[in-house]
VEXDORO-233037 format. One line per 8 residues: number of its first residue (from 1); for each residue x, y, z of N, C-alpha, C. Coordinates in nm, 2 decimals, decimal comma, padded with zeros to 4 digits. Example, Ala and Ser with C-alpha at 12.3 -4.5 7.8 and 13.67 -1.06 7.14 Angstrom:
BEGIN
1	01,32:-00,57:00,78:01,23:-00,45:00,78:01,32:-00,33:00,78  01,28:-00,22:00,71:01,37:-00,11:00,71:01,29:00,00:00,79
//
This chain:
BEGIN
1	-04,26:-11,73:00,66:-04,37:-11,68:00,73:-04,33:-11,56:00,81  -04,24:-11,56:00,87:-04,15:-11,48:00,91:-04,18:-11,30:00,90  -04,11:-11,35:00,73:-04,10:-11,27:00,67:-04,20:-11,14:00,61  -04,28:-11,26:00,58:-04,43:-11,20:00,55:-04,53:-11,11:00,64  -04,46:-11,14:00,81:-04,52:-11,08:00,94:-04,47:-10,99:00,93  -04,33:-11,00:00,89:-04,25:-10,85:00,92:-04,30:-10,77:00,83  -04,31:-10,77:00,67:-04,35:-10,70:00,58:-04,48:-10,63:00,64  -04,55:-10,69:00,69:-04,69:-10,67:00,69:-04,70:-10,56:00,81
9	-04,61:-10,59:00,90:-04,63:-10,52:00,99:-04,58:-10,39:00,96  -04,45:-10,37:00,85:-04,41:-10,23:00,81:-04,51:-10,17:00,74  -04,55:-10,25:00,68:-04,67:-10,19:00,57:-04,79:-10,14:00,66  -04,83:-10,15:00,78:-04,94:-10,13:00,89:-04,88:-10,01:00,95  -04,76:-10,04:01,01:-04,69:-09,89:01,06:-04,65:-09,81:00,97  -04,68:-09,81:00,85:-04,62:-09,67:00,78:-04,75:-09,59:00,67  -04,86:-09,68:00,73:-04,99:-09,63:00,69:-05,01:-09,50:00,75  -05,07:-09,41:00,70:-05,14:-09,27:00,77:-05,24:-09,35:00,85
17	-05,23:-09,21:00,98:-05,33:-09,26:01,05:-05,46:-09,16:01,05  -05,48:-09,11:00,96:-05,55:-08,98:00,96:-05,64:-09,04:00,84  -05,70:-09,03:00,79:-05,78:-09,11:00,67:-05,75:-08,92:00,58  -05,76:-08,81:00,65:-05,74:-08,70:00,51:-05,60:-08,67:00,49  -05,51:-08,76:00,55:-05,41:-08,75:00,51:-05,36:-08,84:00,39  -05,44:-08,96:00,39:-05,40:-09,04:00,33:-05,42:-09,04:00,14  -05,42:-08,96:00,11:-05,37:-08,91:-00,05:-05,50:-08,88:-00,10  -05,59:-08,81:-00,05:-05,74:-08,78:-00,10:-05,71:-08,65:-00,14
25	-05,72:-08,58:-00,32:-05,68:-08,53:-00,38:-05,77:-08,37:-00,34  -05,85:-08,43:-00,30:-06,01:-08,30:-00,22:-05,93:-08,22:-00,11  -05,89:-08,34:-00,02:-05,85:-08,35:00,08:-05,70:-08,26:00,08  -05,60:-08,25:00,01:-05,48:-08,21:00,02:-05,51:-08,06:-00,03  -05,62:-08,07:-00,17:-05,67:-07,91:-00,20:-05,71:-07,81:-00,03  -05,77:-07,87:00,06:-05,83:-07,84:00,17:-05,71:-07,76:00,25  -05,65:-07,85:00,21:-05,55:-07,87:00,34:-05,43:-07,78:00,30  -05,41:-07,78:00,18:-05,32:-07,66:00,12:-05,40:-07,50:00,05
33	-05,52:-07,54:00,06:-05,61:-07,39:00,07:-05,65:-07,38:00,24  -05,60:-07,43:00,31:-05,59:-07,39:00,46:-05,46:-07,36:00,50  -05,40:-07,39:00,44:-05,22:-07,35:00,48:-05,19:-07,21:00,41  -05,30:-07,20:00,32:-05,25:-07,07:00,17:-05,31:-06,98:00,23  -05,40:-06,98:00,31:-05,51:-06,85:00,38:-05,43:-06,82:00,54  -05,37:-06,96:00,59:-05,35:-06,94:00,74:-05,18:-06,81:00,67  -05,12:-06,85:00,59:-05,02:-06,79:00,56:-05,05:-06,66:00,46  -05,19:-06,62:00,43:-05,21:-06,49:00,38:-05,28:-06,41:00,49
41	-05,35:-06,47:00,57:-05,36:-06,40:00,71:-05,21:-06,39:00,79  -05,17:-06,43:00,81:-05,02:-06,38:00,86:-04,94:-06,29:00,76  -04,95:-06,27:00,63:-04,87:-06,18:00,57:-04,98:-06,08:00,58  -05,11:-06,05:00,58:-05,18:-05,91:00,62:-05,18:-05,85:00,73  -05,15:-05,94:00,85:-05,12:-05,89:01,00:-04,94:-05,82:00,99  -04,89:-05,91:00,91:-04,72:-05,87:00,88:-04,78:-05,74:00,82  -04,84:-05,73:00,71:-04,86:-05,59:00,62:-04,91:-05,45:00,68  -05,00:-05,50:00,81:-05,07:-05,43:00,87:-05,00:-05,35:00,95
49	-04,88:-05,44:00,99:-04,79:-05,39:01,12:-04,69:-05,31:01,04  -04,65:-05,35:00,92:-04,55:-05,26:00,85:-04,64:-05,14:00,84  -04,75:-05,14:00,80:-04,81:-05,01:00,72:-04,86:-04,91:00,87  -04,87:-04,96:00,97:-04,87:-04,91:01,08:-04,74:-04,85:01,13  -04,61:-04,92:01,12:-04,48:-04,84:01,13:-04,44:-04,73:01,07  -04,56:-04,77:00,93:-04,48:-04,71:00,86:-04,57:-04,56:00,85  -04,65:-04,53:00,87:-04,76:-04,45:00,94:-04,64:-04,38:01,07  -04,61:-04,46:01,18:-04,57:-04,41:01,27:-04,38:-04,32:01,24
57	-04,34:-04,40:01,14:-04,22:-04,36:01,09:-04,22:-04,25:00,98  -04,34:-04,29:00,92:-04,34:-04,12:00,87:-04,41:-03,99:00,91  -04,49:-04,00:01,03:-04,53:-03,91:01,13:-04,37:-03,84:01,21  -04,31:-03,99:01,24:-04,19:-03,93:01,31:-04,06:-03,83:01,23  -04,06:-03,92:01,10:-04,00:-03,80:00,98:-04,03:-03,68:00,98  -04,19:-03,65:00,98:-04,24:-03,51:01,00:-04,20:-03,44:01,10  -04,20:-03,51:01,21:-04,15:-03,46:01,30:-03,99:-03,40:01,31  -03,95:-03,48:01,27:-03,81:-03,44:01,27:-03,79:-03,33:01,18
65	-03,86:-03,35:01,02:-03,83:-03,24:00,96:-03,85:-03,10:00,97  -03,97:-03,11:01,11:-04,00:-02,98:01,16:-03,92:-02,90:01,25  -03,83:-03,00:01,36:-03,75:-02,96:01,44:-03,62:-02,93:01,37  -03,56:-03,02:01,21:-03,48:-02,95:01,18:-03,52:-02,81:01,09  -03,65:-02,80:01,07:-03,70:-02,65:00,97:-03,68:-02,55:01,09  -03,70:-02,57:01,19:-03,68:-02,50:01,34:-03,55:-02,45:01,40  -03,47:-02,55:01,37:-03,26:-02,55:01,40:-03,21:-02,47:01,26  -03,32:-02,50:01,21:-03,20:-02,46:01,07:-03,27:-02,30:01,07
73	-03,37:-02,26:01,11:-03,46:-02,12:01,14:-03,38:-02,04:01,23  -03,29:-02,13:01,35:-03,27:-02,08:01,43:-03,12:-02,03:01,39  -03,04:-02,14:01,34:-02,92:-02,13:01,30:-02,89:-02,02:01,20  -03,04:-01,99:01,13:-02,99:-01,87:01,01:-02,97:-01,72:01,10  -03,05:-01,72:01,20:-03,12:-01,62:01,32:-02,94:-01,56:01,36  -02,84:-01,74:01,44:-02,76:-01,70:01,50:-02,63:-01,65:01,41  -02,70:-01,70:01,28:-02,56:-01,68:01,19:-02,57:-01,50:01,12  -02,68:-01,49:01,16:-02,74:-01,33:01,11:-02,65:-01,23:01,19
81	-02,71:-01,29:01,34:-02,65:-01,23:01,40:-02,46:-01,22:01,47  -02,45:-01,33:01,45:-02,30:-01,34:01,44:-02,23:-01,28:01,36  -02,32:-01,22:01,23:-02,23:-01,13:01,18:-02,27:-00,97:01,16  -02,40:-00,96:01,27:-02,41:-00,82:01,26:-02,35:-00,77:01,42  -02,26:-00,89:01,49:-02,19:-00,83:01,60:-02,04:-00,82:01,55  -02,02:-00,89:01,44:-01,85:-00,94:01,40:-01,86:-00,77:01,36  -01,96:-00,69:01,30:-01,94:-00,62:01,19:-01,92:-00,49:01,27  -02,00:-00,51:01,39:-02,02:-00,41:01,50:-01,88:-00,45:01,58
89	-01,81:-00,54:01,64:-01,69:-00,55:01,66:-01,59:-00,47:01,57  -01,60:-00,49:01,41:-01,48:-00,45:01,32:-01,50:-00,27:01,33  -01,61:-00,24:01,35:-01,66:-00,09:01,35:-01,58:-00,02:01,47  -01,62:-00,08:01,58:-01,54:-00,03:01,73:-01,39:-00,07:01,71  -01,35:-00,23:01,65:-01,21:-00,21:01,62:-01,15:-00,06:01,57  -01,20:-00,02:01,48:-01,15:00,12:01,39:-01,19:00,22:01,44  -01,31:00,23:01,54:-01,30:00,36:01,60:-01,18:00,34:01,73  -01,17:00,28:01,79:-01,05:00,21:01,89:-00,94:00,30:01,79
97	-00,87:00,19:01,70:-00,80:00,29:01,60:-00,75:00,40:01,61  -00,87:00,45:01,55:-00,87:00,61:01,53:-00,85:00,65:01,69  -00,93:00,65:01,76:-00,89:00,68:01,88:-00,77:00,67:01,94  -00,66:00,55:01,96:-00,57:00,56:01,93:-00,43:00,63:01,90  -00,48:00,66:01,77:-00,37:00,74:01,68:-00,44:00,90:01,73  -00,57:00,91:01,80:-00,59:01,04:01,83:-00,52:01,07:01,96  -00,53:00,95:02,01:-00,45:00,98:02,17:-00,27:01,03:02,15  -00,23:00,92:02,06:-00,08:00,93:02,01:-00,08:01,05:01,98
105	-00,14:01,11:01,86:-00,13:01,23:01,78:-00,12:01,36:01,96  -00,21:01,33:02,03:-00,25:01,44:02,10:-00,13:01,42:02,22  -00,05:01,30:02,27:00,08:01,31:02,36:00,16:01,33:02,31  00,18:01,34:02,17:00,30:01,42:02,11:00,25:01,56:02,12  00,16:01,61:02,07:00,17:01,78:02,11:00,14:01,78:02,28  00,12:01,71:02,34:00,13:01,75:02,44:00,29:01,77:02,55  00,34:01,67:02,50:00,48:01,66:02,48:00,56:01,79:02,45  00,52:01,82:02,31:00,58:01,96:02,30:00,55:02,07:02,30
113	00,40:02,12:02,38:00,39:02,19:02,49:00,41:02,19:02,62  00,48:02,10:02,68:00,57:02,08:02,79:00,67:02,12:02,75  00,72:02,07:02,62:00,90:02,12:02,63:00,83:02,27:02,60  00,80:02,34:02,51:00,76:02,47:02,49:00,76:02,56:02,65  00,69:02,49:02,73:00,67:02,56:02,86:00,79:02,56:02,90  00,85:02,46:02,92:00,98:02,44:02,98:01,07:02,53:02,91  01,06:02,57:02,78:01,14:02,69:02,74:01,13:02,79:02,75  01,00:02,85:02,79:00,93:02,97:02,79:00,96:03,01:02,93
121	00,96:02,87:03,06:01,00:02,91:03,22:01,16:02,99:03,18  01,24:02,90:03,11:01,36:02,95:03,13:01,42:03,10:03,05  01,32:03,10:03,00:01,31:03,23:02,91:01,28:03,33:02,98  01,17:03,30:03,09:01,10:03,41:03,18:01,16:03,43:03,28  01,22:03,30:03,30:01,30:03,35:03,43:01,48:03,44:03,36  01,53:03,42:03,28:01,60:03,48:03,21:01,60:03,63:03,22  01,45:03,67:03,17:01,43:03,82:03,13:01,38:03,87:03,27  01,30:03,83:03,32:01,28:03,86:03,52:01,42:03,91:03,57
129	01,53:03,76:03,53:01,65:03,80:03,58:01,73:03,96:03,55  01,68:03,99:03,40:01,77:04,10:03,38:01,70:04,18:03,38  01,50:04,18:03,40:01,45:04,34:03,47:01,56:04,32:03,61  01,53:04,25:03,66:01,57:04,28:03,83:01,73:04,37:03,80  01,80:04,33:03,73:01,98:04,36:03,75:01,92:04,52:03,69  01,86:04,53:03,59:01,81:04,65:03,54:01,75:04,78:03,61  01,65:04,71:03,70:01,59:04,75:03,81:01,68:04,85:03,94  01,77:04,70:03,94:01,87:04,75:04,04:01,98:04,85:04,03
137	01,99:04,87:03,87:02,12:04,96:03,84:02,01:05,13:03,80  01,91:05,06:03,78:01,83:05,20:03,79:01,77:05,28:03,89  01,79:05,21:04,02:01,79:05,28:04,14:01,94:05,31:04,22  01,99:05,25:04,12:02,14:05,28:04,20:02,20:05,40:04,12  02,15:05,44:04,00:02,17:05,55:03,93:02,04:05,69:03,94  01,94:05,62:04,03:01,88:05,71:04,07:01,88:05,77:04,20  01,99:05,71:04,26:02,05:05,80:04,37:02,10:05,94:04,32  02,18:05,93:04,19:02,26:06,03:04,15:02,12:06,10:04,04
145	02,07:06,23:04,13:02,03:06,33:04,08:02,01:06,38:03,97  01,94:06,41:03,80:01,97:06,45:03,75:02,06:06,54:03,68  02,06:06,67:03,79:02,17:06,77:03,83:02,30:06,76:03,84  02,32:06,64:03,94:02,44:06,60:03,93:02,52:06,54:03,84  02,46:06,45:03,73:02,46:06,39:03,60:02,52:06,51:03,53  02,42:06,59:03,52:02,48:06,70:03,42:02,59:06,77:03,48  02,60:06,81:03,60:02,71:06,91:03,64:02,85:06,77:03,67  02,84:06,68:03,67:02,96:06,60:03,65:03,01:06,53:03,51
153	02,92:06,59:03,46:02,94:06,56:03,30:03,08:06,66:03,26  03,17:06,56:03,17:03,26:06,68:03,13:03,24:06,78:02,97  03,15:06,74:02,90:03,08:06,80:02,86:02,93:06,82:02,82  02,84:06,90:02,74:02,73:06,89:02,74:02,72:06,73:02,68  02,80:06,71:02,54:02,76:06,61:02,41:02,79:06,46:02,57  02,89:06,44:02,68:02,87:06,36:02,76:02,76:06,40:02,85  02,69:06,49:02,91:02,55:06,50:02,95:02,44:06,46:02,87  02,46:06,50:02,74:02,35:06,43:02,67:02,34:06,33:02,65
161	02,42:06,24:02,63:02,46:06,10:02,63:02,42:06,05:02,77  02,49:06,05:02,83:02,41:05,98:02,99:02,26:05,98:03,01  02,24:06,11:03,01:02,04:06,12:03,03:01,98:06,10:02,92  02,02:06,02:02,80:01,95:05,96:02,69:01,97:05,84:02,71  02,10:05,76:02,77:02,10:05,66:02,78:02,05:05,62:02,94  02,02:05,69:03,00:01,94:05,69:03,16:01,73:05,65:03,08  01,73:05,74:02,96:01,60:05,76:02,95:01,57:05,60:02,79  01,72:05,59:02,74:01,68:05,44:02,69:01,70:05,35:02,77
169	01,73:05,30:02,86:01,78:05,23:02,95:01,59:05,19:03,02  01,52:05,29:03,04:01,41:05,33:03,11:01,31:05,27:03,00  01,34:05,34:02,90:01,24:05,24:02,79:01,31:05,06:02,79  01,39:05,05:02,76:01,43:04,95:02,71:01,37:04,78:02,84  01,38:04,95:03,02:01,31:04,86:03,11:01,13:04,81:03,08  01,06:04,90:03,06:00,96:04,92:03,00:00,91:04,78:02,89  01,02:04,79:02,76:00,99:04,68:02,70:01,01:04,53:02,75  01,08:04,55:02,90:01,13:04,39:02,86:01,01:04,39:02,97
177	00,95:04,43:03,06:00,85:04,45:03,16:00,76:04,39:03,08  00,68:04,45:02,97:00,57:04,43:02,86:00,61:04,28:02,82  00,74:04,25:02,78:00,76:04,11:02,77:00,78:04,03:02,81  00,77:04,03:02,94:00,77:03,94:03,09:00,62:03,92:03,11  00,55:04,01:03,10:00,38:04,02:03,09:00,33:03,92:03,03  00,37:03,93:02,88:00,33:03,85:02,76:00,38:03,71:02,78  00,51:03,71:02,85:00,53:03,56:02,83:00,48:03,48:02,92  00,42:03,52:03,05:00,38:03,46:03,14:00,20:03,45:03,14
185	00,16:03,53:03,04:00,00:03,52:02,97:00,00:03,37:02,92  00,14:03,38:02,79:00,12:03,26:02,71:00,16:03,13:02,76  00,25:03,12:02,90:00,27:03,06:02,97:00,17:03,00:03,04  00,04:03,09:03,09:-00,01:03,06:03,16:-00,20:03,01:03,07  -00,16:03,05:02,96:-00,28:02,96:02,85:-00,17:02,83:02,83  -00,09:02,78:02,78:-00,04:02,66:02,73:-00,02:02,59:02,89  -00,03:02,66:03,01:00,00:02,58:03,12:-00,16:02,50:03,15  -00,29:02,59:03,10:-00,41:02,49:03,12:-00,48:02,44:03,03
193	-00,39:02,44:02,85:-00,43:02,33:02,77:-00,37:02,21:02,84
//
């Protein structure tokens, strides 16, 4: 008897307590065409929010692709110009250059128009030096009279000789005077290149 209480009582507790749960074939169609719609409305709210991202994700693409159509607009701008200053750099390099080798070129002749000058002072002072000794022996021979030249001559052919060499001596003063002139002209143009 026991037994039979127990049985009966599992068989009571393991009954549904729902009567549309309890195997009614209507009933389970219901109930799994209510589970099949609750879970296609959740995959359209899912679909809705993806198609919505995806709306917002490809607006944002746009975006981006605009800002890099804009970098890459800008980048061609800076790269244009980076090499219309490289080119304008290499340009002034070579005139720099040239300039350069024009300055070089021009402290070498200027170099040896200083030594030139510096040859030409010693040259001028040279020939100054022998007007002056020249100068001096031609006033010291112009004490002695032309008269006396001749009348202390021991003969005419030595009179003629002395007052030819009195009258080249006088030219010869003459030329170097003219050349004292000249070199202190050319002296004095290479002194203000």
């Amino acid at each position: 008897v026991m037994a039979i209480v127990a049985v009966s009582w599992l068989l009571v507790s393991t009954q549904p307590t729902s009567v549309t749960l309890a195997g009614d074939p209507l009933s389970d169609a219901k109930a799994k065409q209510q589970q099949l719609q609750n879970e296609l409305a959740t995959q359209r709210a899912q679909l809705a929010a993806l198609r919505s991202t995806a709306t917002q994700l490809s607006n944002a693409l746009a975006v981006a692709k605009a800002k890099l159509a804009s970098v890459t607009a800008q980048y061609q701008q800076v790269s244009t110009l980076v090499d219309q200053v490289t080119t304008q750099v290499n340009e002034v390099k070579a005139q720099l250059d040239s300039l350069n080798a024009q300055i070089a070129e021009l402290d070498a002749q200027l170099k040896q128009v200083a030594d030139e000058i510096t040859v030409q002072t010693a040259e001028l002072q040279a020939r100054e030096s022998l007007l002056q000794d020249h100068l001096r022996a031609a006033y010291e021979q112009s004490q002695t009279s032309l008269l006396e030249v001749l009348l202390s001559a021991r003969s005419l052919d030595d009179a003629t000789n002395q007052v030819g060499y009195l009258l080249t001596l006088s030219d010869q003063d003459k030329a170097l005077a003219d050349e004292i002139r000249s070199l202190r002209a050319q002296l004095a143009i290479k002194q203000q290149e």
